[in-house]
Structures are given as C-alpha cells and as structure tokens.
N, C-alpha and C positions, 0 to 999 in steps of 0.2 A: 746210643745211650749207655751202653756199657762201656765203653771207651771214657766217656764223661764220669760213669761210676767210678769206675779205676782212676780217674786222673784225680776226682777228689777223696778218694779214701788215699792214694798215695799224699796228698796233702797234707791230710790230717796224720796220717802216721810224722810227719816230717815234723807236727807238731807238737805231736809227741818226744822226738827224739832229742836229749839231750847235746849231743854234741853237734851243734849248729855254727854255721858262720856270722848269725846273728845276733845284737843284743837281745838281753830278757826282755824289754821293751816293744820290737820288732816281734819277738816270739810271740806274743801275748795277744798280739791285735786277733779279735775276731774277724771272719767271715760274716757276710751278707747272704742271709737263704737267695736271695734273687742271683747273686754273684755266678758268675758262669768261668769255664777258664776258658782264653785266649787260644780259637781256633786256627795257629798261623802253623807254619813247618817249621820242625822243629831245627836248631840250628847245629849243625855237626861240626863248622867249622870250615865249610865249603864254599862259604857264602859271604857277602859281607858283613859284618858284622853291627855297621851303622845301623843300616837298613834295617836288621831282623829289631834293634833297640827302638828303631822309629816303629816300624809297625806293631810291638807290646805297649809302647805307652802311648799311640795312637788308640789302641782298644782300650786298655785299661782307664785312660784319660773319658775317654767317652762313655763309661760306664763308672765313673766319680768314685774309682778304687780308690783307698784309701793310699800312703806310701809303704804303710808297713805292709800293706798288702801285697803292695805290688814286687815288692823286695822278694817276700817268700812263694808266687806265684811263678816268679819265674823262672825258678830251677826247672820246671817241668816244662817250659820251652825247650828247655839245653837236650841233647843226646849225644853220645858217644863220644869223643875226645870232650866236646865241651862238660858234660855232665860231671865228666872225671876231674874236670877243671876244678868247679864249682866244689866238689867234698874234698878237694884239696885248700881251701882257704882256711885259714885260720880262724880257730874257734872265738864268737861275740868281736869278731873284728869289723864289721859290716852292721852301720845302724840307719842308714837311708839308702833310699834309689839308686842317688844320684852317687852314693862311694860304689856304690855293686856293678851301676852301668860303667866308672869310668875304668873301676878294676878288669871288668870284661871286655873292653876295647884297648886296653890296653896290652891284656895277653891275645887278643886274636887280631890286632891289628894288621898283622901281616899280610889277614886276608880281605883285608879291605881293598873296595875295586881303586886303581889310581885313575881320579879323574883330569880330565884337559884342560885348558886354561879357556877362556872365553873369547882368548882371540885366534884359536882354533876354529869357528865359524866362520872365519872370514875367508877359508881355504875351500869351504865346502860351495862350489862355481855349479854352474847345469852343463854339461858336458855338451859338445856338439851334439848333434840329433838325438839329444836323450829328450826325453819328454816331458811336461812340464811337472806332470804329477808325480812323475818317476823322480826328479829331484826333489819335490817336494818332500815327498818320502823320506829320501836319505839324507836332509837334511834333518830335519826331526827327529830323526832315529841317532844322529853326529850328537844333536843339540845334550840328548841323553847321556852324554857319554863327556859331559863338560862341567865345569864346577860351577855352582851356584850365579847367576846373572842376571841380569834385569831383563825388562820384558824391552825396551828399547834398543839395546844390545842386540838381543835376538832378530828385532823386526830391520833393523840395519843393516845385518849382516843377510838374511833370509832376500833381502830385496837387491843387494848388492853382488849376489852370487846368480838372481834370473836372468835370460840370455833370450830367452823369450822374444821376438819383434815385437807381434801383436800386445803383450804383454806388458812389454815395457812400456808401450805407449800409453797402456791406459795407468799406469804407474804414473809416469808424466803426468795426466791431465787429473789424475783423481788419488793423490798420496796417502796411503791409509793411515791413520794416527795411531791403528791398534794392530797387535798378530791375529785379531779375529777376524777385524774387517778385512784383513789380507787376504787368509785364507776363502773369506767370502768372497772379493773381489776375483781370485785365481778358480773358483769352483766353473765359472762360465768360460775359461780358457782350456781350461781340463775335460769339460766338456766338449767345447767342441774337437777337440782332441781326439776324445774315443769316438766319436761319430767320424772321423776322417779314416781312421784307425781302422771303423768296419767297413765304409767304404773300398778301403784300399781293398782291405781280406777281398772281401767278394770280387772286385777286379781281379784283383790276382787267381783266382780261386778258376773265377772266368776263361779269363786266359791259357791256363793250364790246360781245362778240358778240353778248349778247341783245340791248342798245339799237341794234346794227345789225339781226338780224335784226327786231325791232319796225318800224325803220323801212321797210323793205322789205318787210314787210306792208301798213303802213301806205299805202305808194307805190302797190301793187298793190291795192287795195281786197280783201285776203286772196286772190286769186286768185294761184294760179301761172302765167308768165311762160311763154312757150311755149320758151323760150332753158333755164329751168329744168330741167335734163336733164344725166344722170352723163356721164363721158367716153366707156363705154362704148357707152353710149345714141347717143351722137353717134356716134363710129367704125362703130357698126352700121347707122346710117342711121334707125334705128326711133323710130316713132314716139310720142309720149309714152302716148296711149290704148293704145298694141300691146304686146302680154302677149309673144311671140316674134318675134322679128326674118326668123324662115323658116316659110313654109308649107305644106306639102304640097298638089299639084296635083291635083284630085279628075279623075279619067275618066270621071266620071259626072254624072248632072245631081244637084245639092243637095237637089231631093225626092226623087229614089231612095234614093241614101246614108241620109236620115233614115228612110223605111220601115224598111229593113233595120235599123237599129241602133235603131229604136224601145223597142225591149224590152232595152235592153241598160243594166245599172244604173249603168254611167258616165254616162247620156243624164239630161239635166234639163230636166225641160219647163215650163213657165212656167203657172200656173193660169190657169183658167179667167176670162175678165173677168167682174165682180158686176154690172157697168150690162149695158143694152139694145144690142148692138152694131149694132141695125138705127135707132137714132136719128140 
C-alpha cells in the first residue's frame, strides 16, 4: 500500500510539473478514484520492449483508462535508462498513446526479442528415442520463439515432426482438425509412456540389487561378514550366533539345573552317539 501511495503521489506531483512531454490537453485529463496503477515490471531496457507496451495497454485496456491517462501513467512503468529516456523528450511534443508507444519502440527497439519465421517449425522432428512428451515440450517452447502464425500452421508442422509408431497411427485413423484436440489425442500416448518409464525404473532398479547382492556373495566366498548384522543387533551389542541379547543368571551349578528339569518336555536332549565313543 505504501508503494501504491508513493506511485500516485509521484503522479500527481508529475501533474503538477510544468515542463512535461505532454500537451495541456493530456495534462489536464483527470484520474478515476477507482483507478489503480499498472502492477507489471518495470522496464529498464533489458527486456523487450513490445511485450512490456502489450502488457500496459492490456491492463489499462481493461480497466477503460482513459488515453490521456494512459500516456501520463506510464512514465512510472519506465526505470533507469528508460526513465531517463522519457525526461528527455521534448516539451508538449507527445498528445496520444499511440505517438508515446511508437516514440518508445522506436528508441528501444534494439532490445526487441528477434523472432523466427513460421517455417522454422518445420525443423523441430522428435528425435530418435526421445519421448513423446519430451518433444511435445520443445516444440511449444520453439513455437514461442516464432513470429505470429496460424493455428493450422502450427498443428501441421506439430504432427509432421511425431515419430511416434503407436502415434502415428492413431494420427492416421483419427486427424485432429484442432491443436487442442491433438494435444488430447497425444495425452493417452504420454501416458502410457510414463507408466512404461516406471516400469523400466523398477526393473532396472531390480536388477541392480541382485547383481549387487551377487557380487557380495561372490566377494565373501558365500559366507557372511561378521559386520553383516541389523541395527538392532548392533545397539544390543549381540552377537551374530546369540539367539537373545539377555540371560538369566542361574544360582545353581548347570548339572543340577539339568537333573531337575530333565523330564520336563521343553528339555531336548540330543541322541545318543551311533559310533564307539571309547575309540
């Protein structure tokens, strides 16, 4: 809110000021209590320059700014080189929009993006094993980066560059007339794409641990590693042969204890040896 403060008191100060690039006419137009300024970045001259003109009289447009309004709002777009631009015009030389937008394209045109020609999509193919969605992508992303064209243009070029099998085939039996329906049509190819995609992973992934665990067989002559042992194993100190980590302290000597529990059908007694044990 304070930023908004400041950006309409510097306004109004600007309306004040006599020495403007503006007609008296422009000067004079009133503000709209409703009227807000234009929350876009400001332009430094880094940028292009089209674009920031589209997107101020996109907002202004949509909020039925007036023209003279819009003339003296958008100095306070402008920053740093640009800014300096703008108090450099010559005084009541400037009495619409449309002199102000072509004056400031004209001096920052430089940094206007250069765009492609539209038959520069025709270059953008799907790569062998690239994926389908992965072209889809970078085609999209090319399309942006091309001068104004038709949406049949696009969908031509976009169907003419799939490589696709499966794809192409349903291209064949079912042609889409629009870029939306395309993209609809390609969303159940892309799909089954990533579902193949996490398949493979977890194969792979599979794979791995057993030819790791192999190797570590391998290394061990199948023996276990005396290090081979769970976490808890470790924390308890025990050892790999030990069934319990605590024992009860007998008060008695180990042949007594066994007498007594001799007969007892927890007790398991180990048979008798078959050889001569006096050999």
């Amino acid at each position: 809110m304070a930023d908004m403060k400041h950006s309409r008191d510097a306004y109004s100060t600007r309306t004040e000021t006599k020495a403007s690039p503006f007609i008296d006419e422009v000067m004079q137009a009133r503000l709209s209590k409703r009227f807000r300024l234009p929350q876009i970045t400001p332009f430094t001259g880094k940028i292009d320059p089209t674009e920031h003109i589209e997107c101020f009289q996109t907002y202004m447009e949509l909020h039925d700014a007036l023209d003279a309004v819009m003339c003296r709002a958008f100095s306070l777009t402008l920053a740093d080189v640009a800014q300096l631009w703008f108090k450099q015009l010559k005084l009541k030389s400037v009495s619409t929009f449309a002199e102000l937008s072509d004056a400031f394209l004209t001096n920052f045109i430089r940094g206007k993006k250069k765009l492609k020609p539209p038959a520069h999509l025709d270059n953008i193919v799907q790569k062998e094993g690239e994926l389908l969605k992965d072209y889809i992508k970078c085609f999209n992303f090319e399309s942006h980066q091309v001068r104004k064209h038709s949406e049949e243009t696009t969908l031509n070029s976009i169907m003419q560059g799939v490589r696709d099998k499966p794809f192409l085939a349903s291209l064949d039996k079912n042609l889409p007339e629009t870029l939306a329906k395309f993209m609809t049509q390609s969303d159940k190819y892309t799909d089954v794409e990533e579902i193949r995609n996490l398949r493979e992973a977890a194969q792979n992934a599979k794979t791995l641990a057993k030819e790791s665990a192999k190797k570590e067989v391998d290394s061990t002559g199948g023996k276990k590693r005396k290090d081979d042992r769970t976490l808890d194993e470790l924390k308890s100190g025990k050892r790999p042969d030990q069934r319990f980590s605590i024992y009860t302290s007998f008060n008695k000597p180990q042949e007594q204890v066994l007498m007594e529990i001799r007969t007892e059908r927890f007790v398991s007694w180990p048979n008798k040896l078959r050889s001569n044990p006096n050999r």
